[in-house]
PyMOL Python script that loads the backbone (N, CA, C, O; Angstrom):
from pymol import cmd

cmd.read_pdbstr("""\
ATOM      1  N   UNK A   1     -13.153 -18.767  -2.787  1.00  0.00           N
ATOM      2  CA  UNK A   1     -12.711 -18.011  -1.632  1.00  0.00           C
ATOM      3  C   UNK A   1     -13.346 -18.569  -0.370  1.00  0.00           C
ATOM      4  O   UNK A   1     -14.459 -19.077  -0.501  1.00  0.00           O
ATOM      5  N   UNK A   2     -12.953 -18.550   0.476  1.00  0.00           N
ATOM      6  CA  UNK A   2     -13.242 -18.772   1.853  1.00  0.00           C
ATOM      7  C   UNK A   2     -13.936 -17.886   2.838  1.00  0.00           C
ATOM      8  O   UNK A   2     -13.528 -16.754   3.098  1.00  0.00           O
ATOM      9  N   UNK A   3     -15.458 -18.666   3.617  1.00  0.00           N
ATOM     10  CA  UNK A   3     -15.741 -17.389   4.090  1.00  0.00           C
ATOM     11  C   UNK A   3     -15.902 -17.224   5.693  1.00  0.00           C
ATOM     12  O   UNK A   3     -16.726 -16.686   6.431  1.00  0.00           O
ATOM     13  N   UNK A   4     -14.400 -18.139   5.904  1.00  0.00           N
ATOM     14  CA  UNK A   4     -13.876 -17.882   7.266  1.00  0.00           C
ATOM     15  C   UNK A   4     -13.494 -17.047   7.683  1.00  0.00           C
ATOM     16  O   UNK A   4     -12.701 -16.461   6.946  1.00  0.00           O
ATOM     17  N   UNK A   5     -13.729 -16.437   8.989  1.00  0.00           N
ATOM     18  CA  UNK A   5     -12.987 -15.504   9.193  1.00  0.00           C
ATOM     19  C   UNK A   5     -11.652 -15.237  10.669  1.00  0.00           C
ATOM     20  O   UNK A   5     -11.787 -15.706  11.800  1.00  0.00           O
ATOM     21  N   UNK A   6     -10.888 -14.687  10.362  1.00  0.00           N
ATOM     22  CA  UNK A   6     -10.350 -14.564  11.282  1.00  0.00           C
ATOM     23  C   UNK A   6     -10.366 -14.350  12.966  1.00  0.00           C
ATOM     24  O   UNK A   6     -10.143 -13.171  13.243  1.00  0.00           O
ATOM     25  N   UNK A   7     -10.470 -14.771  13.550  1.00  0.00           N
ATOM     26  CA  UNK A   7     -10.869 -14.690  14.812  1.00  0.00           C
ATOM     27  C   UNK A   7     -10.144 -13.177  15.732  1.00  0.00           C
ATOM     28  O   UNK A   7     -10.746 -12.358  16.426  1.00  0.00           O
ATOM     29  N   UNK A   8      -8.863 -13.243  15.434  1.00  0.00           N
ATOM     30  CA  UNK A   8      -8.176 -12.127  15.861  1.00  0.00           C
ATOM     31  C   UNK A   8      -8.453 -10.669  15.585  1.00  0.00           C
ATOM     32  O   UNK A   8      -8.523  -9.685  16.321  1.00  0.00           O
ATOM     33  N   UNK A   9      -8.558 -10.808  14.576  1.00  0.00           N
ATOM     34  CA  UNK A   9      -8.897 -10.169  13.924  1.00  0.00           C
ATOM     35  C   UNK A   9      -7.850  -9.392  13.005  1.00  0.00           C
ATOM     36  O   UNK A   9      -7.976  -8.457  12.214  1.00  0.00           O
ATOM     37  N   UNK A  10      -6.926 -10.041  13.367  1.00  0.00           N
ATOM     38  CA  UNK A  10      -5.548  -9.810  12.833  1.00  0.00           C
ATOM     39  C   UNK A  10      -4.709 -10.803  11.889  1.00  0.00           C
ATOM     40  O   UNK A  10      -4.491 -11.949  12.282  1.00  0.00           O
ATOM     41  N   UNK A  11      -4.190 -10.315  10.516  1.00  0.00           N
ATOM     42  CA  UNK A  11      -3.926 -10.788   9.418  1.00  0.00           C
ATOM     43  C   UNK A  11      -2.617 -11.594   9.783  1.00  0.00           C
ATOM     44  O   UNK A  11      -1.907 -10.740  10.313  1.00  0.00           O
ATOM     45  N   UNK A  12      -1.806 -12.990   9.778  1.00  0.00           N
ATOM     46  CA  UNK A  12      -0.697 -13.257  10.045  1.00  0.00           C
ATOM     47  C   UNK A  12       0.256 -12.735   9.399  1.00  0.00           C
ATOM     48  O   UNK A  12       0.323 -12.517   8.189  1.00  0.00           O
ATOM     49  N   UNK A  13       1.327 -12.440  10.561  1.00  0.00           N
ATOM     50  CA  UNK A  13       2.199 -12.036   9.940  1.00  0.00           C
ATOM     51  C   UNK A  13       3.021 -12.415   8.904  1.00  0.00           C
ATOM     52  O   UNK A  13       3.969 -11.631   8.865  1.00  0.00           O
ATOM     53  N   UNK A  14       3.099 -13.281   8.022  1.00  0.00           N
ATOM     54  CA  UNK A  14       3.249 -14.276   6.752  1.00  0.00           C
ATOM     55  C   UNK A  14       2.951 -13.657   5.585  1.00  0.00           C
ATOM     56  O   UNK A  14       3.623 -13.610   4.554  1.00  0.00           O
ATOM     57  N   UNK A  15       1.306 -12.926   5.959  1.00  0.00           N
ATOM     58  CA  UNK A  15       1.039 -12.874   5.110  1.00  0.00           C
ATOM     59  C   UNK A  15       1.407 -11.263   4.468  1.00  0.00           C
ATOM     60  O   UNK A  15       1.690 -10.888   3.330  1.00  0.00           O
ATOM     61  N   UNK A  16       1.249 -10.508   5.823  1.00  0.00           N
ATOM     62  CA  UNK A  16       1.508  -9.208   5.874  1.00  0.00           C
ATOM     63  C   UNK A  16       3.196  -8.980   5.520  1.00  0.00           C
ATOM     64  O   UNK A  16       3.640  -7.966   4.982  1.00  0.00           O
ATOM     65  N   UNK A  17       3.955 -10.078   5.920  1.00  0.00           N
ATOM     66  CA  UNK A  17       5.493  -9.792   5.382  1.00  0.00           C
ATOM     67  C   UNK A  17       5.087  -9.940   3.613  1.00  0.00           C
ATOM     68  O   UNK A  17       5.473  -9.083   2.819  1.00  0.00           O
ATOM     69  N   UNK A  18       4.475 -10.842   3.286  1.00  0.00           N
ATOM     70  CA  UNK A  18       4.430 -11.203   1.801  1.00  0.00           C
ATOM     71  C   UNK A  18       3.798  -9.921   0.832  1.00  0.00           C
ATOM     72  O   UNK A  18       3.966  -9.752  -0.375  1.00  0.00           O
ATOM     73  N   UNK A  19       2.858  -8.923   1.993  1.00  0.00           N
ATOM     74  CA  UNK A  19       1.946  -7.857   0.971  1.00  0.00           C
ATOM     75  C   UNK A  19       3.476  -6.817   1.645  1.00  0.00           C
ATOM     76  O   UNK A  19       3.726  -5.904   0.858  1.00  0.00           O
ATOM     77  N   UNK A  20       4.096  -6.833   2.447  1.00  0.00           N
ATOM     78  CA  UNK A  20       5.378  -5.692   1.682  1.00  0.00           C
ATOM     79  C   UNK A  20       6.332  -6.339   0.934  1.00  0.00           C
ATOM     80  O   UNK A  20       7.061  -5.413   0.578  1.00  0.00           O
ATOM     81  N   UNK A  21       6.732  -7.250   0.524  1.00  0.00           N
ATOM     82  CA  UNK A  21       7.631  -7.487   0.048  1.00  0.00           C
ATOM     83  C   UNK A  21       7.278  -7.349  -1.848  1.00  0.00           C
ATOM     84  O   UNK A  21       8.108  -7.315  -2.756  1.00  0.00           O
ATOM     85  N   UNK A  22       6.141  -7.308  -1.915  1.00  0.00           N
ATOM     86  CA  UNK A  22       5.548  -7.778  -3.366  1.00  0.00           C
ATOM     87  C   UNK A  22       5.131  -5.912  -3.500  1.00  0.00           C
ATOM     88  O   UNK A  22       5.349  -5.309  -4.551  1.00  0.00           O
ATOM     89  N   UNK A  23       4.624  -5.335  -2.465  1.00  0.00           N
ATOM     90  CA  UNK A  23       5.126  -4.044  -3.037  1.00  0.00           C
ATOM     91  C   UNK A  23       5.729  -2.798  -2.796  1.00  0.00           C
ATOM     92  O   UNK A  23       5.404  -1.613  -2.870  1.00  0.00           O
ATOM     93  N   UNK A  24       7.057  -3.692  -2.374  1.00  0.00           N
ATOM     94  CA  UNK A  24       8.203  -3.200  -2.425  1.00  0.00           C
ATOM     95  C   UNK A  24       9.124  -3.409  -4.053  1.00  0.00           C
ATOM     96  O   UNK A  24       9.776  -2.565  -4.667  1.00  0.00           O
ATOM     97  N   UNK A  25       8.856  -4.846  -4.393  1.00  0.00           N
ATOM     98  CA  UNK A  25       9.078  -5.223  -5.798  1.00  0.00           C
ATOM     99  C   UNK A  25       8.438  -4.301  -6.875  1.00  0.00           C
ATOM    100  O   UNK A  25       9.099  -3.860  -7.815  1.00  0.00           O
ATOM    101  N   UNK A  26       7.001  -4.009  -6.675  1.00  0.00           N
ATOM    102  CA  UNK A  26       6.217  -3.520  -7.515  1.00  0.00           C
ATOM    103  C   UNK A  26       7.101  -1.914  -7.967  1.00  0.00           C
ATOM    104  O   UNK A  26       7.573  -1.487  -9.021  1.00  0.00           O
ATOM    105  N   UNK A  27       7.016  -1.454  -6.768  1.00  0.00           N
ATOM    106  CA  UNK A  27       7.372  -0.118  -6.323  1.00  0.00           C
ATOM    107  C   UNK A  27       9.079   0.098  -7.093  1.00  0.00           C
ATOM    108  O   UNK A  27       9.415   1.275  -7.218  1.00  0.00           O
ATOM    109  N   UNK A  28       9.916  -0.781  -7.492  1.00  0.00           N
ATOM    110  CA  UNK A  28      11.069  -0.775  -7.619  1.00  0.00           C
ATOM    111  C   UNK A  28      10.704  -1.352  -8.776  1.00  0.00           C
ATOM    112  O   UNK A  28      11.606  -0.774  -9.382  1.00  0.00           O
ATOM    113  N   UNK A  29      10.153  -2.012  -9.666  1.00  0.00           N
ATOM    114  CA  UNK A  29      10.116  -2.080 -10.936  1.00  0.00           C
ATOM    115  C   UNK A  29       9.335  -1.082 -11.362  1.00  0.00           C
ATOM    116  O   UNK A  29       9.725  -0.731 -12.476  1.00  0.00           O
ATOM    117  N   UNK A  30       8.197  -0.314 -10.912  1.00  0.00           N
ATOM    118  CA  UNK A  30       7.647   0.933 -11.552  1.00  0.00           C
ATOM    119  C   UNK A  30       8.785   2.444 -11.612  1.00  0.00           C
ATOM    120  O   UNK A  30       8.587   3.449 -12.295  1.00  0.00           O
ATOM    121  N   UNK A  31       9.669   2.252 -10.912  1.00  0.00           N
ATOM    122  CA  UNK A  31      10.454   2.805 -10.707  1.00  0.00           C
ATOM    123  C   UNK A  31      11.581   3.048 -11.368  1.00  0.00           C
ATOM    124  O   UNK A  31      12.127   4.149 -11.436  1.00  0.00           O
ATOM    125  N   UNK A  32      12.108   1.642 -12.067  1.00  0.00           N
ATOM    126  CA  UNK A  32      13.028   1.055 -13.151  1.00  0.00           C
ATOM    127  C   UNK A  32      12.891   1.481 -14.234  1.00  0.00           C
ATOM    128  O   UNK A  32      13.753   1.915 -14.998  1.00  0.00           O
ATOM    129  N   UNK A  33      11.217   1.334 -14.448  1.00  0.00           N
ATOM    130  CA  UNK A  33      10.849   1.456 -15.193  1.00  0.00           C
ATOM    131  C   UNK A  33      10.478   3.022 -16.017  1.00  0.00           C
ATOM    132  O   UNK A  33      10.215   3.247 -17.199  1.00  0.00           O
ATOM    133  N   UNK A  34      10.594   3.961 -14.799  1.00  0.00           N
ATOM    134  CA  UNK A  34      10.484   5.326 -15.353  1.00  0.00           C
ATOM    135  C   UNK A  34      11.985   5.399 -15.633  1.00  0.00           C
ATOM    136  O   UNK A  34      12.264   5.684 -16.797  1.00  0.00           O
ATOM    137  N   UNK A  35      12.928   5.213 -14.858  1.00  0.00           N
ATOM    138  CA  UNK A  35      14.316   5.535 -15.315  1.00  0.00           C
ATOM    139  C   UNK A  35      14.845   4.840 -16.500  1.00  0.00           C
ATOM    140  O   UNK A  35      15.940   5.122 -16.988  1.00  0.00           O
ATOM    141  N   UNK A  36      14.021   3.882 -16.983  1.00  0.00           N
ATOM    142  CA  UNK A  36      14.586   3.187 -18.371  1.00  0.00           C
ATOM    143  C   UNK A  36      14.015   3.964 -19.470  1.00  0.00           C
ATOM    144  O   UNK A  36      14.349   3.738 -20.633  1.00  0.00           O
ATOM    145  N   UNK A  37      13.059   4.987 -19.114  1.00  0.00           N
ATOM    146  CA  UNK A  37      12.446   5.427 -20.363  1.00  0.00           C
ATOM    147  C   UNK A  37      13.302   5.785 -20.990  1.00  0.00           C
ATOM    148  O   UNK A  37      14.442   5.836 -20.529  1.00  0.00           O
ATOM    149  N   UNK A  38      12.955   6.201 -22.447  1.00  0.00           N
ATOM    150  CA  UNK A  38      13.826   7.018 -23.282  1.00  0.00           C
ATOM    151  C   UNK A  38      13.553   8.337 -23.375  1.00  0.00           C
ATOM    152  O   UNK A  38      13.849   8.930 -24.412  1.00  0.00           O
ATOM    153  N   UNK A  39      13.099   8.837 -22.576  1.00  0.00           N
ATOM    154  CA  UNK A  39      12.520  10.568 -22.248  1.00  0.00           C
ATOM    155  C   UNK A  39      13.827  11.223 -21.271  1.00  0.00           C
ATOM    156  O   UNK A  39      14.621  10.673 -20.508  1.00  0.00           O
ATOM    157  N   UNK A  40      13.625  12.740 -21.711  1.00  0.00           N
ATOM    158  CA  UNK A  40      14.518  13.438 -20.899  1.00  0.00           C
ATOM    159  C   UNK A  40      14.320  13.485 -19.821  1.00  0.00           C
ATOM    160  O   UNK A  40      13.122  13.433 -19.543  1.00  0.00           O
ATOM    161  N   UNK A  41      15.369  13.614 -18.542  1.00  0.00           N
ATOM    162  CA  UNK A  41      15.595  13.882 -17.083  1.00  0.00           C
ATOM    163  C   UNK A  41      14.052  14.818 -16.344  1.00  0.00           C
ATOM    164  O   UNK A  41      13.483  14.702 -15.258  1.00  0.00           O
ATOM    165  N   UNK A  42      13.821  15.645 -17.450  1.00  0.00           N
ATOM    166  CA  UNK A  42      12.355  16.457 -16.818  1.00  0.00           C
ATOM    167  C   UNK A  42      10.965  15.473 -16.465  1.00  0.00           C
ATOM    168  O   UNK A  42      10.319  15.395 -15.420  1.00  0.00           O
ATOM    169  N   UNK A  43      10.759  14.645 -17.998  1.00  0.00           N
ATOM    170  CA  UNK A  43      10.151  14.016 -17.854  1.00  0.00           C
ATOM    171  C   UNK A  43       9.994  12.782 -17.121  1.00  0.00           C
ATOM    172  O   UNK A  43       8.840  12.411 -16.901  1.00  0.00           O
ATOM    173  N   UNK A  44      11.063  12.009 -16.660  1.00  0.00           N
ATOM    174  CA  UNK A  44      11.162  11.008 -15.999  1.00  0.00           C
ATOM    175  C   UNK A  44      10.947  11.407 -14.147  1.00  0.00           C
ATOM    176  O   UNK A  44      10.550  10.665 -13.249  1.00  0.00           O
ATOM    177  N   UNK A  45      11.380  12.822 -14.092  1.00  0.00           N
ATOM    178  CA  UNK A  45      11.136  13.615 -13.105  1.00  0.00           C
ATOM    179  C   UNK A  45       9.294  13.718 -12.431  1.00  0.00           C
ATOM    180  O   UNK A  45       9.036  13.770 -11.229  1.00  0.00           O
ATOM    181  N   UNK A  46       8.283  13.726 -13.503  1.00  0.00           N
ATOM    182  CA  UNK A  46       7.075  14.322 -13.443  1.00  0.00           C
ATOM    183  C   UNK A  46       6.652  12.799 -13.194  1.00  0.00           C
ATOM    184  O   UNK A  46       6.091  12.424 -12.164  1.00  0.00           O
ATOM    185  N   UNK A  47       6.971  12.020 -14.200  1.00  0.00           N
ATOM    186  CA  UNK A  47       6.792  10.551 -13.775  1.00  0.00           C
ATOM    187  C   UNK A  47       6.875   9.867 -12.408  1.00  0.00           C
ATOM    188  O   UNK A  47       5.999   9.220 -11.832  1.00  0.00           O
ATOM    189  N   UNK A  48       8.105  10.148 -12.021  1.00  0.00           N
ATOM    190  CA  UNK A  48       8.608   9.989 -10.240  1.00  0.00           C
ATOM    191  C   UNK A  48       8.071  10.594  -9.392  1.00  0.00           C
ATOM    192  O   UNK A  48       8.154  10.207  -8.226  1.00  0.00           O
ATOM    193  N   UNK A  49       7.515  11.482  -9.662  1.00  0.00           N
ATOM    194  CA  UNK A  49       6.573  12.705  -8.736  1.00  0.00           C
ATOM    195  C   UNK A  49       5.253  11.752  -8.403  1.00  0.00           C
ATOM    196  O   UNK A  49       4.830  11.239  -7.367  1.00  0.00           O
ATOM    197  N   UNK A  50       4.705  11.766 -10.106  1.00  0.00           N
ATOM    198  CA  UNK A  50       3.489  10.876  -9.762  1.00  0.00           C
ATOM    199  C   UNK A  50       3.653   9.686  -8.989  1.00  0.00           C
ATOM    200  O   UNK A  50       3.084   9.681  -7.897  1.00  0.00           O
ATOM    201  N   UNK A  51       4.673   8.115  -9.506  1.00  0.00           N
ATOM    202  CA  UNK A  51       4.677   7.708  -8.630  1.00  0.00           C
ATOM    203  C   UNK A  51       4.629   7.801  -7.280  1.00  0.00           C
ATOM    204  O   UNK A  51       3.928   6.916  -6.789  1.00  0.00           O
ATOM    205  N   UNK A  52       5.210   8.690  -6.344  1.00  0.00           N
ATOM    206  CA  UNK A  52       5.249   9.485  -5.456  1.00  0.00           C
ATOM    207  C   UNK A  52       4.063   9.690  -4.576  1.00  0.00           C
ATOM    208  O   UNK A  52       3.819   9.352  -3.418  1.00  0.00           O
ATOM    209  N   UNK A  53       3.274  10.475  -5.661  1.00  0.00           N
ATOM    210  CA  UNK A  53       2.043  10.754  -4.992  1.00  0.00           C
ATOM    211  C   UNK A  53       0.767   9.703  -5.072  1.00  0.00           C
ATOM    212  O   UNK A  53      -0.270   9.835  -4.422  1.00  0.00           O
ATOM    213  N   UNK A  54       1.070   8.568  -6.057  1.00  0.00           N
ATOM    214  CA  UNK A  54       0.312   7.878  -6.091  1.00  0.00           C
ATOM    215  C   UNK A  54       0.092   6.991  -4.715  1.00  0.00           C
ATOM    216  O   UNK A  54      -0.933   6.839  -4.050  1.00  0.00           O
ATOM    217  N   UNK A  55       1.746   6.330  -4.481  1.00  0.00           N
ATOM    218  CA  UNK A  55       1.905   5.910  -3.547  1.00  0.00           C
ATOM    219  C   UNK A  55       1.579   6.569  -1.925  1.00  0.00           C
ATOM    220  O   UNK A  55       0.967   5.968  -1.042  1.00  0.00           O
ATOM    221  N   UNK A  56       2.212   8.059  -1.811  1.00  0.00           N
ATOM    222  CA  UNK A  56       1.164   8.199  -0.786  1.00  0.00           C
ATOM    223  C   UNK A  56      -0.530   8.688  -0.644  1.00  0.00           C
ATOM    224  O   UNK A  56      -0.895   9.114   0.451  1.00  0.00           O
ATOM    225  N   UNK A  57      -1.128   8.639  -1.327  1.00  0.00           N
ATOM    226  CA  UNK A  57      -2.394   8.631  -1.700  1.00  0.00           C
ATOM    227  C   UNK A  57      -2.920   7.207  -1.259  1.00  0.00           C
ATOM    228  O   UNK A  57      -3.888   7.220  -0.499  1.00  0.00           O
ATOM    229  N   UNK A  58      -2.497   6.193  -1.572  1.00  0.00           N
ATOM    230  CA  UNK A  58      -2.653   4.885  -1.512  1.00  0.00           C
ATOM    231  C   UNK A  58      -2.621   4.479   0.028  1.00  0.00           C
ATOM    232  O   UNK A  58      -3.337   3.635   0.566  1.00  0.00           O
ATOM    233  N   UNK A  59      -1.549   5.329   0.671  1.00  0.00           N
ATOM    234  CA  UNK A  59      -1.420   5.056   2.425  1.00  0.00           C
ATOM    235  C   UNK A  59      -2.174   5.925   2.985  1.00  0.00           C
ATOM    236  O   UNK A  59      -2.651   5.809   4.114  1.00  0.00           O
ATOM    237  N   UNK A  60      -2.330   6.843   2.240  1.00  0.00           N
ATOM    238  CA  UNK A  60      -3.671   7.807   3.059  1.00  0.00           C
ATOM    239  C   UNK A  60      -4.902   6.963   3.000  1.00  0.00           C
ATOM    240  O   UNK A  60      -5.524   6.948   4.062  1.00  0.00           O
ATOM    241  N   UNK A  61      -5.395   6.281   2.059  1.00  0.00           N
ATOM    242  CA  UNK A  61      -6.784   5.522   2.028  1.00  0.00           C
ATOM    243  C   UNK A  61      -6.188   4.543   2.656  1.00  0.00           C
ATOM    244  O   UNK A  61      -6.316   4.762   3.860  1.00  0.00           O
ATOM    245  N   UNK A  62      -5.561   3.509   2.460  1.00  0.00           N
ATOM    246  CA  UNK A  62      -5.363   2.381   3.349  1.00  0.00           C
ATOM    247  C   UNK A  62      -5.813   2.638   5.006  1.00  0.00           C
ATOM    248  O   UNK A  62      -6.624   1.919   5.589  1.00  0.00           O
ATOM    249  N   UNK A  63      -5.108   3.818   5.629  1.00  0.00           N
ATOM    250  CA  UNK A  63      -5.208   4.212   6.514  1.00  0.00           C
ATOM    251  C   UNK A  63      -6.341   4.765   7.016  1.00  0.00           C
ATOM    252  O   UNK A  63      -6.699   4.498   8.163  1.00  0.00           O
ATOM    253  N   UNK A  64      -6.946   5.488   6.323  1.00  0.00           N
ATOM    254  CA  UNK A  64      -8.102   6.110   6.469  1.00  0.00           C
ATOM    255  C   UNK A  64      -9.234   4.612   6.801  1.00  0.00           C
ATOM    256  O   UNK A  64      -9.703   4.201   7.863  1.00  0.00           O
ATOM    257  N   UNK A  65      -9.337   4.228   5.735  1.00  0.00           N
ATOM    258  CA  UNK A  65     -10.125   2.593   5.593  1.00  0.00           C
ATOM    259  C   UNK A  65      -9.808   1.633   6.651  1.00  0.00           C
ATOM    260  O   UNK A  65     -10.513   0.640   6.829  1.00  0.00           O
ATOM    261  N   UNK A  66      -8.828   1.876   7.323  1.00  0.00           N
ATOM    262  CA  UNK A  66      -8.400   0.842   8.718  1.00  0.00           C
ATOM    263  C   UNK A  66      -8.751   1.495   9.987  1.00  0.00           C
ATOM    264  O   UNK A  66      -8.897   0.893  11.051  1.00  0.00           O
ATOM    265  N   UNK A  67      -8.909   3.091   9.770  1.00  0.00           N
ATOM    266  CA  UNK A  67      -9.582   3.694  10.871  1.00  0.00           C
ATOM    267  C   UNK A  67     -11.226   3.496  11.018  1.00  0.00           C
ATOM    268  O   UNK A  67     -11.915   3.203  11.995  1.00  0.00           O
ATOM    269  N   UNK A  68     -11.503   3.729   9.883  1.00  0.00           N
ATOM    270  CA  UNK A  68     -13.013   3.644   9.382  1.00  0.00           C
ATOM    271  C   UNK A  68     -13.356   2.279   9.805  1.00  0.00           C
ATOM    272  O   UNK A  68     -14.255   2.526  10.608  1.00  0.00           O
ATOM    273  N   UNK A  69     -13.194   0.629   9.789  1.00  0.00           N
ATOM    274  CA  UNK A  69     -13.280  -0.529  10.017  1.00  0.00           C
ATOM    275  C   UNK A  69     -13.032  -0.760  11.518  1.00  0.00           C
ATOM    276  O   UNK A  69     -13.430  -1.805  12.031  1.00  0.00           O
ATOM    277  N   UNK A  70     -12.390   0.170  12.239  1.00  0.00           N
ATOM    278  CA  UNK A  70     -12.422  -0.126  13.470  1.00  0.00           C
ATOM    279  C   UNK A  70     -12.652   0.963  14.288  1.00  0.00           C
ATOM    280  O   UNK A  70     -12.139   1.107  15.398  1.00  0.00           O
ATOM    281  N   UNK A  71     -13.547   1.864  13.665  1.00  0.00           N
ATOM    282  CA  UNK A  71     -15.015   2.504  14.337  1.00  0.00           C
ATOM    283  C   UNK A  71     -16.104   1.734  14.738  1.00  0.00           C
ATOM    284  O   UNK A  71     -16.844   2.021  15.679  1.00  0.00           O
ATOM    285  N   UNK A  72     -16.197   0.787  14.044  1.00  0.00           N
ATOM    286  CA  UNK A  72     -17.421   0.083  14.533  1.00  0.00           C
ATOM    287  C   UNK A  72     -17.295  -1.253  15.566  1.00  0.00           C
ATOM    288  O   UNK A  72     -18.103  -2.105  15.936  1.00  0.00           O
ATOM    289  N   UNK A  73     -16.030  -1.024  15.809  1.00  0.00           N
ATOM    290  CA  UNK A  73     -15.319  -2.375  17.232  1.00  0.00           C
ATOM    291  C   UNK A  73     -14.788  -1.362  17.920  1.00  0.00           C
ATOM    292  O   UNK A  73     -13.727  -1.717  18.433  1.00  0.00           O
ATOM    293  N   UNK A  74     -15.050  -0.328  18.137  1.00  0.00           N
ATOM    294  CA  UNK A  74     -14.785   0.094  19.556  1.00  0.00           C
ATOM    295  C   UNK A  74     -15.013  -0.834  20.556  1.00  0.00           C
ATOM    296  O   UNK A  74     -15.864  -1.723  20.600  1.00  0.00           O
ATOM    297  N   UNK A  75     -13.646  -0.347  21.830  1.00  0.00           N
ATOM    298  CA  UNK A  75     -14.180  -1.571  22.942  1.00  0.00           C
ATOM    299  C   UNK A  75     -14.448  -0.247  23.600  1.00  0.00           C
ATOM    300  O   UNK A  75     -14.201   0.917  23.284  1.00  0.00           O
ATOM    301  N   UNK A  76     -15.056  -0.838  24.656  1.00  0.00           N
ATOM    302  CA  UNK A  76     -15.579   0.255  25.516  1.00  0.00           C
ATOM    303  C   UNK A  76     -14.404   0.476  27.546  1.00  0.00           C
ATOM    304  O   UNK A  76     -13.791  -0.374  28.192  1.00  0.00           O
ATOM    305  N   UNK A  77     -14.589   1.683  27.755  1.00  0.00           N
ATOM    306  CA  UNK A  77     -13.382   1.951  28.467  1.00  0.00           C
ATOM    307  C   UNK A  77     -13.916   1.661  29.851  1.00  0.00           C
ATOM    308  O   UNK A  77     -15.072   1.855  30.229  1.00  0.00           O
ATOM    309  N   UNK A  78     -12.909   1.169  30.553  1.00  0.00           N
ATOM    310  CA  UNK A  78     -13.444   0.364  31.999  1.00  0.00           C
ATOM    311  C   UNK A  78     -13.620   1.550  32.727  1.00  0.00           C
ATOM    312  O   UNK A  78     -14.016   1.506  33.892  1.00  0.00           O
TER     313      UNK A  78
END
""", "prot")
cmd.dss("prot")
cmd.show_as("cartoon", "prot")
cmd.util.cbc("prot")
cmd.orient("prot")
């Protein structure tokens, strides 16, 4: 790994198109994948829920963790 760092402080956009697109894929084969089960409509239901909440759980910390990281770069106000 590399222990350069970004100057911007900002991730290119390359790379950031590449982390939605991979889980957007993810998200649509976990997804496939509850509707392929061989379980009844209820259960594939409780399944989708979770996905659901997993996923926004996941944007609540992301978010939370990107607020938290740029508490400590406050710029200061003219």
């Amino acid at each position: 790994m590399s222990s350069r760092l970004i100057s911007s402080g900002r991730l290119p956009t390359v790379w950031i198109s590449f982390l939605h697109m991979t889980f957007a894929v993810c998200f649509a084969l976990v997804g496939g994948g509850i509707v392929a089960l061989p379980l009844d409509w209820q259960l594939r239901g409780g399944f989708a829920a979770g996905l659901v909440a997993l996923v926004w759980s996941s944007c609540t910390l992301a978010d939370t963790m990107a607020l938290l990281s740029r508490g400590g770069r406050r710029e200061k106000p003219d």
